[in-house]
ZAMAR-157910 format. One record per atom (N, C-alpha, C): x, y, z; residue in three letters; residue number from 1. Coordinates in steps of 0.001 Angstrom, whole numbers, plus 500000, padded with zeros to 6 digits. Layout:
BEGIN
@X->X, Y->Y, Z->Z, r->Ala, k->NUM
...
***
This chain:
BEGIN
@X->158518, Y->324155, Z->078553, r->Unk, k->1
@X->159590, Y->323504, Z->079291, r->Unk, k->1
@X->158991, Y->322868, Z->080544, r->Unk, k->1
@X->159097, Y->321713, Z->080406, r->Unk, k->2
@X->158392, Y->320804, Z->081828, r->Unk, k->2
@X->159183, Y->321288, Z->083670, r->Unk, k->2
@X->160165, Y->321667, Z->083526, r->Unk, k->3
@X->160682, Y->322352, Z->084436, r->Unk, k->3
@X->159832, Y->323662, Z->085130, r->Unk, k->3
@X->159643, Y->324632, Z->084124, r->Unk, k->4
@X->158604, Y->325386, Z->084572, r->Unk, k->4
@X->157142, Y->325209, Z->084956, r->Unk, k->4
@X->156904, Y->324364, Z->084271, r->Unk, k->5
@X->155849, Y->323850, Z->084391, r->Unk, k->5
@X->155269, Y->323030, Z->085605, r->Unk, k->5
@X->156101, Y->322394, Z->086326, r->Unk, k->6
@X->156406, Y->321673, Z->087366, r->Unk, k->6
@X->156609, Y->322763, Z->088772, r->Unk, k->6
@X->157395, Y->323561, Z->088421, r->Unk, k->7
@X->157757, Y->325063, Z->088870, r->Unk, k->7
@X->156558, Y->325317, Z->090016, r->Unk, k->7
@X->155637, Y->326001, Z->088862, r->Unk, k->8
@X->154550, Y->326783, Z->088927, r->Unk, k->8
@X->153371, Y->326176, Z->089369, r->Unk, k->8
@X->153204, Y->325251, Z->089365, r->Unk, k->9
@X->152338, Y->323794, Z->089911, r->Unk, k->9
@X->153043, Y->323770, Z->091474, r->Unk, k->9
@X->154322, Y->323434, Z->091686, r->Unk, k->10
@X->154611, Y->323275, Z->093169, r->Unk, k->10
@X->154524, Y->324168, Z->094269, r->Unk, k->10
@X->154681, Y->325458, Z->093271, r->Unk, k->11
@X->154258, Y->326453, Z->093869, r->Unk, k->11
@X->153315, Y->327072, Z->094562, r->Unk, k->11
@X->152289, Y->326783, Z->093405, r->Unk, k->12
@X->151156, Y->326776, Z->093915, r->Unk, k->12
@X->150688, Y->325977, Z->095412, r->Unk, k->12
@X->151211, Y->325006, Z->095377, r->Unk, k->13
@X->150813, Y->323953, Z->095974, r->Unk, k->13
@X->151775, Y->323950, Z->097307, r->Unk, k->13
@X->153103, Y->323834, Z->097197, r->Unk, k->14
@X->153842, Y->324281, Z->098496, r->Unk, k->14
@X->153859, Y->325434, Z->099394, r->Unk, k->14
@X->154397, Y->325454, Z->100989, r->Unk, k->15
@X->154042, Y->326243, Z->101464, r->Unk, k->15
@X->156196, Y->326944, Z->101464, r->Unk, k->15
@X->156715, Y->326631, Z->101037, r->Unk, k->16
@X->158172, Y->326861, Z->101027, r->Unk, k->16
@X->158659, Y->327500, Z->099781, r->Unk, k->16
@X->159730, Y->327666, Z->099509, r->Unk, k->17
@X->159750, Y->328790, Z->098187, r->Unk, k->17
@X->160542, Y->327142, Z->097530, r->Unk, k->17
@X->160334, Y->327323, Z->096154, r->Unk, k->18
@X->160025, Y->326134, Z->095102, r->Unk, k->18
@X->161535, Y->326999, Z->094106, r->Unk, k->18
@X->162031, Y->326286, Z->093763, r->Unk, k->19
@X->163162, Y->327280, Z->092679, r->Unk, k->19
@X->163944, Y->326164, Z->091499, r->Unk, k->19
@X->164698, Y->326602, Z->090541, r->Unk, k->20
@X->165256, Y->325711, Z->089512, r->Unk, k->20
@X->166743, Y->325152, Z->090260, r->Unk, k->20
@X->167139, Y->326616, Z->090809, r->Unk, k->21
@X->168776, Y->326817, Z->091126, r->Unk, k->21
@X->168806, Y->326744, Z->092545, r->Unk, k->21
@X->169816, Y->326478, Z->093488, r->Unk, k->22
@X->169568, Y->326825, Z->095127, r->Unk, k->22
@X->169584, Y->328084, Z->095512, r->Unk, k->22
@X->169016, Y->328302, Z->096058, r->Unk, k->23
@X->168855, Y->329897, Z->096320, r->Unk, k->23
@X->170001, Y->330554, Z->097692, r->Unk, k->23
@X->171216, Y->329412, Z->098226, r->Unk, k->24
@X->172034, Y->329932, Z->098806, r->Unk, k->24
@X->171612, Y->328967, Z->100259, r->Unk, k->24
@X->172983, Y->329065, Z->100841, r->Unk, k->25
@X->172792, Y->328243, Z->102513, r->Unk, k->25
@X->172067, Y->329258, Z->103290, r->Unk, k->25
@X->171691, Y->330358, Z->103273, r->Unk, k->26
@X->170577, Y->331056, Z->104474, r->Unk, k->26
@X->169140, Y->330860, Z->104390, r->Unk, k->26
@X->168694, Y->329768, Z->102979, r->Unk, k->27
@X->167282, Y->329350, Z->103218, r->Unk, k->27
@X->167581, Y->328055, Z->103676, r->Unk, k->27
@X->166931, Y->327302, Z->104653, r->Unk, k->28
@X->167357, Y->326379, Z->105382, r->Unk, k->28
@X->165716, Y->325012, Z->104402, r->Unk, k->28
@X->164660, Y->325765, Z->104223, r->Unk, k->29
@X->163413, Y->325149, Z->103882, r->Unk, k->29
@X->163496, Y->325319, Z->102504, r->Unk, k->29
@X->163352, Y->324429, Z->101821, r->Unk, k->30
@X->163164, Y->324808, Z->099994, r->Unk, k->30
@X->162937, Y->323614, Z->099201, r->Unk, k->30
@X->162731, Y->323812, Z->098134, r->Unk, k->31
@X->162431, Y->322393, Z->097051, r->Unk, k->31
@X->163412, Y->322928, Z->095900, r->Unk, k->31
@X->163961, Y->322115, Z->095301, r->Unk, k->32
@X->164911, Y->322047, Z->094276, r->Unk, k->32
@X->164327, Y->321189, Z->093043, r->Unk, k->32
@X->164744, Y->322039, Z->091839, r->Unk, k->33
@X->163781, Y->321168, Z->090569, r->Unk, k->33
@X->164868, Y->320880, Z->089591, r->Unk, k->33
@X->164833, Y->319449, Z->089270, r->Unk, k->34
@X->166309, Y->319694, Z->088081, r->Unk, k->34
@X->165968, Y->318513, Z->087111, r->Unk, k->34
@X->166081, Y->318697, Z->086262, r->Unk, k->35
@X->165534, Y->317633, Z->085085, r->Unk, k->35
@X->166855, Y->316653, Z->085039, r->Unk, k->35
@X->167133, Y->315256, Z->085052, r->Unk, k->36
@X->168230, Y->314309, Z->084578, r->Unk, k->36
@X->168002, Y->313312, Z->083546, r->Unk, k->36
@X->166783, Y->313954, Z->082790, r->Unk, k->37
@X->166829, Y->312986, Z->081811, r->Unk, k->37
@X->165323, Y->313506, Z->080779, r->Unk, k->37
@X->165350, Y->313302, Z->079207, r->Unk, k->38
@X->164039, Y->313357, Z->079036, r->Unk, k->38
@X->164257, Y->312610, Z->077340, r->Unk, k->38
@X->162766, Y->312409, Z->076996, r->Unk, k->39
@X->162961, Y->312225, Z->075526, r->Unk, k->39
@X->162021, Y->312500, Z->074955, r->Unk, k->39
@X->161515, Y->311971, Z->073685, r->Unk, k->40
@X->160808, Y->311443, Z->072836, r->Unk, k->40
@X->160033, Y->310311, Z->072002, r->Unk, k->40
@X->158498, Y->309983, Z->072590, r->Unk, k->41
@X->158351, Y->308744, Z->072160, r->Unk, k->41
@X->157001, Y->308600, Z->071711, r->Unk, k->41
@X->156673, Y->308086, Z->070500, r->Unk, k->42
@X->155846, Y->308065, Z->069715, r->Unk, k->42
@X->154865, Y->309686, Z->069898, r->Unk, k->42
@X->155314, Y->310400, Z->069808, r->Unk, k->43
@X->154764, Y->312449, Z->069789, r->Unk, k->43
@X->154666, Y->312218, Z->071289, r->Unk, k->43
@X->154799, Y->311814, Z->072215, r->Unk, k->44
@X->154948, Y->311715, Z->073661, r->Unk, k->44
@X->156523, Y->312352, Z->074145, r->Unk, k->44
@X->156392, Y->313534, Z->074969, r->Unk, k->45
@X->157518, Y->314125, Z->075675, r->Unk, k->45
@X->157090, Y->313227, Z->076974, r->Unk, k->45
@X->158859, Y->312717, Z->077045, r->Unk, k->46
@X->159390, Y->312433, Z->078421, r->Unk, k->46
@X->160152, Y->313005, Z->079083, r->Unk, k->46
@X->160326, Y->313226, Z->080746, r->Unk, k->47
@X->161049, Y->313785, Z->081402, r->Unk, k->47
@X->161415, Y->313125, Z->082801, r->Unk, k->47
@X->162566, Y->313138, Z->083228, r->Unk, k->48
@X->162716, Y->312211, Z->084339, r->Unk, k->48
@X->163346, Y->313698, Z->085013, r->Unk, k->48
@X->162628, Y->313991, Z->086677, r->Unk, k->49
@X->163250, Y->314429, Z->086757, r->Unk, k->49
@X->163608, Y->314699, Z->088817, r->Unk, k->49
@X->163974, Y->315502, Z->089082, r->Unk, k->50
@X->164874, Y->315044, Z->090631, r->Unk, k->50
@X->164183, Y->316121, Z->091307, r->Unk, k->50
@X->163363, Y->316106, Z->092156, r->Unk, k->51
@X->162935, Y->316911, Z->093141, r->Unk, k->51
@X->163729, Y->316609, Z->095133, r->Unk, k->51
@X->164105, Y->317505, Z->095322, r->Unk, k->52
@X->164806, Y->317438, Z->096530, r->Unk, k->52
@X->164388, Y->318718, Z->097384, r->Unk, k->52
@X->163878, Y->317895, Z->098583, r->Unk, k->53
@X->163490, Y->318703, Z->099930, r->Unk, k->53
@X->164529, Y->318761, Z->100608, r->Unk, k->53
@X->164879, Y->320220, Z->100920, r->Unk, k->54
@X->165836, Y->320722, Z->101931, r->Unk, k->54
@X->165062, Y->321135, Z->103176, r->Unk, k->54
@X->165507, Y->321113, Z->104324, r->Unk, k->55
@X->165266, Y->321492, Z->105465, r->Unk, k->55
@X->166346, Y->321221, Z->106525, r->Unk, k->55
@X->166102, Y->321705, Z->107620, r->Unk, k->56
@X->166876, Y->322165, Z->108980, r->Unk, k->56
@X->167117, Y->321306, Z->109544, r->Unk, k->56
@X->166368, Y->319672, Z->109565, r->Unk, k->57
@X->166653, Y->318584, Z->110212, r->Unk, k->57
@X->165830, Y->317558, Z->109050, r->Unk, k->57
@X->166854, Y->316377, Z->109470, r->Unk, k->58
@X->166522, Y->314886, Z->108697, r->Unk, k->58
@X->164780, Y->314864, Z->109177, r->Unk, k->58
@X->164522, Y->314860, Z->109963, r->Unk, k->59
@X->162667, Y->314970, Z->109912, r->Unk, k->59
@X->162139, Y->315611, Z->108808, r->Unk, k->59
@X->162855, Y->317290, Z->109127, r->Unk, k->60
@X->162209, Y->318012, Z->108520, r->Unk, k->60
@X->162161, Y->318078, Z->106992, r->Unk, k->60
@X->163592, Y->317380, Z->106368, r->Unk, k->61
@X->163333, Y->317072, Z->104932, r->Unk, k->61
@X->162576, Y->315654, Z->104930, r->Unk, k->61
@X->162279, Y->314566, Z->105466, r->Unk, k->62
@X->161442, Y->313864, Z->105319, r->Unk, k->62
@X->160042, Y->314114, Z->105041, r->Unk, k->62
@X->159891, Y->315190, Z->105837, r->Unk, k->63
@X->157902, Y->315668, Z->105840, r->Unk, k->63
@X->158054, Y->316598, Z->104695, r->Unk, k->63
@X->158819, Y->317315, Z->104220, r->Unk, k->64
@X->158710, Y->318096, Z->103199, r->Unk, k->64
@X->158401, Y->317033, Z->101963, r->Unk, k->64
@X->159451, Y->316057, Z->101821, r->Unk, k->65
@X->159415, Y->314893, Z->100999, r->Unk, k->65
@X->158202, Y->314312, Z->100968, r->Unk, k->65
@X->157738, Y->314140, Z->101784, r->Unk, k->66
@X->155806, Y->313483, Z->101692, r->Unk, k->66
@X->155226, Y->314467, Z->101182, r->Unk, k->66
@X->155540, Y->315675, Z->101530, r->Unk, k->67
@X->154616, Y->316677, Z->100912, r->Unk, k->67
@X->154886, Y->317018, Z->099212, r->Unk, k->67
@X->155660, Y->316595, Z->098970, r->Unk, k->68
@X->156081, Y->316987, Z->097760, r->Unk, k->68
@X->155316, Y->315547, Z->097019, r->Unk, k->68
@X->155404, Y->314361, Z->097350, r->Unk, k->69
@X->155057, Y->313219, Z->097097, r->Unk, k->69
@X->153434, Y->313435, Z->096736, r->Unk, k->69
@X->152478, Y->313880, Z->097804, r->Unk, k->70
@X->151309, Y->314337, Z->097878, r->Unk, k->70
@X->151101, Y->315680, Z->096632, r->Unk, k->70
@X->151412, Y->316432, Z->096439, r->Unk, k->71
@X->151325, Y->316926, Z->095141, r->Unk, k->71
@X->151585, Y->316602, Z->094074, r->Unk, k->71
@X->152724, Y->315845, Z->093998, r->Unk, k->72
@X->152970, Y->315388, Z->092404, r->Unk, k->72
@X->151759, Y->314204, Z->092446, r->Unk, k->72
@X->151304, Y->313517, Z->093146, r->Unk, k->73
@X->150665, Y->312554, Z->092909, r->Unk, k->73
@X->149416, Y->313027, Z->092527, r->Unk, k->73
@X->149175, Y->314287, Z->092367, r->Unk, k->74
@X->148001, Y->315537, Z->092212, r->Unk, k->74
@X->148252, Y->316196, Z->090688, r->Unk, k->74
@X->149647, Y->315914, Z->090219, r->Unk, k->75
@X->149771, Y->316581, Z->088995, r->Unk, k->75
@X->149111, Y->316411, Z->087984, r->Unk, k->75
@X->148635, Y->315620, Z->087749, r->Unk, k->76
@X->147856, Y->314958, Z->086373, r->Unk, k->76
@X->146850, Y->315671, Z->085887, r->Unk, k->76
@X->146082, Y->316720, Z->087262, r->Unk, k->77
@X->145402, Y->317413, Z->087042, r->Unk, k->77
@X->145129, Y->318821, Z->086267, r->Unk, k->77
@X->146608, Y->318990, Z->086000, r->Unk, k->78
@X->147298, Y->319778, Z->084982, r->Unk, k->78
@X->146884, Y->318873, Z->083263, r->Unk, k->78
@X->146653, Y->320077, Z->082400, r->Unk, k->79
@X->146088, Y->319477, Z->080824, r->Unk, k->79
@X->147530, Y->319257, Z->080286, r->Unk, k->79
@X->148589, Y->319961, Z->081138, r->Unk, k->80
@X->149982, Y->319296, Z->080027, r->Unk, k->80
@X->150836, Y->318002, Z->080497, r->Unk, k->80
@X->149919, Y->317725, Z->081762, r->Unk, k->81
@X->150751, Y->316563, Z->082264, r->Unk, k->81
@X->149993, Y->315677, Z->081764, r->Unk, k->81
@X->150515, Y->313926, Z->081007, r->Unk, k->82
@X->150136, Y->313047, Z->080761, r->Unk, k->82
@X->149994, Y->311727, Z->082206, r->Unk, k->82
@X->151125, Y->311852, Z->082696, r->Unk, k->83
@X->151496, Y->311230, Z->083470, r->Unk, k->83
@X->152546, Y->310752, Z->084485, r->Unk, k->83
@X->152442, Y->310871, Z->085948, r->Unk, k->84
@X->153291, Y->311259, Z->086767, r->Unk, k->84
@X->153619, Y->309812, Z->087798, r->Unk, k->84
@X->154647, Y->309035, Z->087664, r->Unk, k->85
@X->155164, Y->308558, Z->088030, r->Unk, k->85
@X->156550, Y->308789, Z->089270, r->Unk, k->85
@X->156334, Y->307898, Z->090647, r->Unk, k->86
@X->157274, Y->308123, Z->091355, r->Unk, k->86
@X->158604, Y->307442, Z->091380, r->Unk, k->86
@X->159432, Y->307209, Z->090881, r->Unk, k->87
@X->160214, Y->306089, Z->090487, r->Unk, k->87
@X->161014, Y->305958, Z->091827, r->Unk, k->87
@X->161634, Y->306523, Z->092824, r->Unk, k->88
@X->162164, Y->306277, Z->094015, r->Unk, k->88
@X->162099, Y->307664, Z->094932, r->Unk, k->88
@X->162232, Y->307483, Z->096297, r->Unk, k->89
@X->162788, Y->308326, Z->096861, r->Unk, k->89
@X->163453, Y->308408, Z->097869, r->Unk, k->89
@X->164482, Y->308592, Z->098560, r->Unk, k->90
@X->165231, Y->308277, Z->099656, r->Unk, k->90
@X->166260, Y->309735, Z->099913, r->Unk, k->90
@X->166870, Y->309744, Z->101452, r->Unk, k->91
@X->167627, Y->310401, Z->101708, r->Unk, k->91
@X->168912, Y->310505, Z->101018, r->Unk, k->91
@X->168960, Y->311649, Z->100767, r->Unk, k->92
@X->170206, Y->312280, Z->100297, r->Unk, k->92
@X->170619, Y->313301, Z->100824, r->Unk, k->92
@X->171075, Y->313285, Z->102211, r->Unk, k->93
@X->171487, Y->314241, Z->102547, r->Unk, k->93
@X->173077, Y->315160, Z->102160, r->Unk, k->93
@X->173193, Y->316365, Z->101943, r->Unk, k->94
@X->174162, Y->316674, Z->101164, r->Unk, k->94
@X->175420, Y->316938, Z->102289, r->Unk, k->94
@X->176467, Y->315974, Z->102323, r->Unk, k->95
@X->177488, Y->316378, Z->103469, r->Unk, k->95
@X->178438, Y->317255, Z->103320, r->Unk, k->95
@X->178845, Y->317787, Z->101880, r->Unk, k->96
@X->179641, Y->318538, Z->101609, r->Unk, k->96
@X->179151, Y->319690, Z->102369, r->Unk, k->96
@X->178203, Y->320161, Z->102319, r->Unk, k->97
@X->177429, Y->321113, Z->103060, r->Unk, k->97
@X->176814, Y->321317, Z->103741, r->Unk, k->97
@X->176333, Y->320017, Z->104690, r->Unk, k->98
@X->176107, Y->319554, Z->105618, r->Unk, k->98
@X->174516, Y->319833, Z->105860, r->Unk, k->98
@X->173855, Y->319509, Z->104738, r->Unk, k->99
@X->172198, Y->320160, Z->104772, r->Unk, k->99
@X->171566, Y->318878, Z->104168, r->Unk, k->99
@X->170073, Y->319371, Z->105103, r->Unk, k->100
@X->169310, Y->317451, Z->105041, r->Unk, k->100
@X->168500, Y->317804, Z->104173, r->Unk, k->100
@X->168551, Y->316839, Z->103508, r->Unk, k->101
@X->167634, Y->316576, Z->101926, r->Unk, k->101
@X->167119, Y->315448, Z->101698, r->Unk, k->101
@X->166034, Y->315576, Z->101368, r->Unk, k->102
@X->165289, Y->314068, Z->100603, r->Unk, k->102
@X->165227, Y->314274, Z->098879, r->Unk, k->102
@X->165344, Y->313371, Z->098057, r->Unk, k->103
@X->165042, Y->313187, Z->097204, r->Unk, k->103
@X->163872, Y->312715, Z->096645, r->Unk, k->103
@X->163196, Y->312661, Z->095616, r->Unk, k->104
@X->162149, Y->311794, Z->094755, r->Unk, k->104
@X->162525, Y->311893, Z->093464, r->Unk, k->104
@X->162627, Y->310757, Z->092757, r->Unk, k->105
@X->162883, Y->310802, Z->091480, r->Unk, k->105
@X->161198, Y->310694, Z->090630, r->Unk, k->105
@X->161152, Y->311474, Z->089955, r->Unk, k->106
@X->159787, Y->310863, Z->089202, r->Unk, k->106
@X->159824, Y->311141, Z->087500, r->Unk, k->106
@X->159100, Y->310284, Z->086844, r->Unk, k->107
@X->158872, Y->309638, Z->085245, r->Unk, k->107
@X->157611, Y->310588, Z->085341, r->Unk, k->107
@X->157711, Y->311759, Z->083725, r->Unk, k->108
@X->156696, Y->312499, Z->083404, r->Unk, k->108
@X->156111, Y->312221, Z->082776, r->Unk, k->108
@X->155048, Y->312051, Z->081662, r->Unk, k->109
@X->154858, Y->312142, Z->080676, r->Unk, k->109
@X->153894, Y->313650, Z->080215, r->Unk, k->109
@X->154436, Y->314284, Z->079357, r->Unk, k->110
@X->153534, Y->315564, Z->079150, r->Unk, k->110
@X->153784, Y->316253, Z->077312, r->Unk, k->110
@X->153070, Y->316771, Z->077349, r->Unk, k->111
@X->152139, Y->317238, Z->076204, r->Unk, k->111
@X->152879, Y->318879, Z->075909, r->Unk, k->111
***
């Protein structure tokens, strides 16, 4: 499952706790992993999927967001990743709940 896989890689690599689900409003620092899309193409798995930096202030999900940017751009180095594409990223901060978030969308390709 490219989700885990992605997981365990950011993990490694981040200094914040990395998770599938939100882990609740009393962690203020975190990365969020959620797949919105994937397929199948010529024996090639695709996956599109939504990484979002939470933090305590609009800065602070911005620099998380570079940092997250700076690792995936590192993923390839993984034997199940084919290929890691950034397709956008911009603020999304969540107002219902009033917590600052960046987004990155990125195009997988993996094995």
């Amino acid at each position: 499952m490219i989700e885990t896989i992605v997981l365990e890689y950011l993990k490694s690599k981040m200094k914040v706790q990395v998770c599938l689900e939100d882990p609740g409003v009393n962690i203020k620092n975190f990365i969020l992993i959620e797949k919105t899309g994937g397929g199948r193409d010529s024996h090639l798995n695709k996956a599109t999927l939504a990484i979002q930096s939470y933090a305590g202030s609009l800065a602070g999900a911005a620099k998380l967001n570079e940092s997250v940017k700076q690792a995936m751009a590192d993923i390839i180095e993984l034997d199940e990743i084919g290929s890691c594409e950034l397709n956008s990223d911009y603020n999304w901060t969540d107002t219902s709940t009033k917590r600052y978030r960046y987004q990155g969308v990125y195009n997988l390709i993996y094995y």
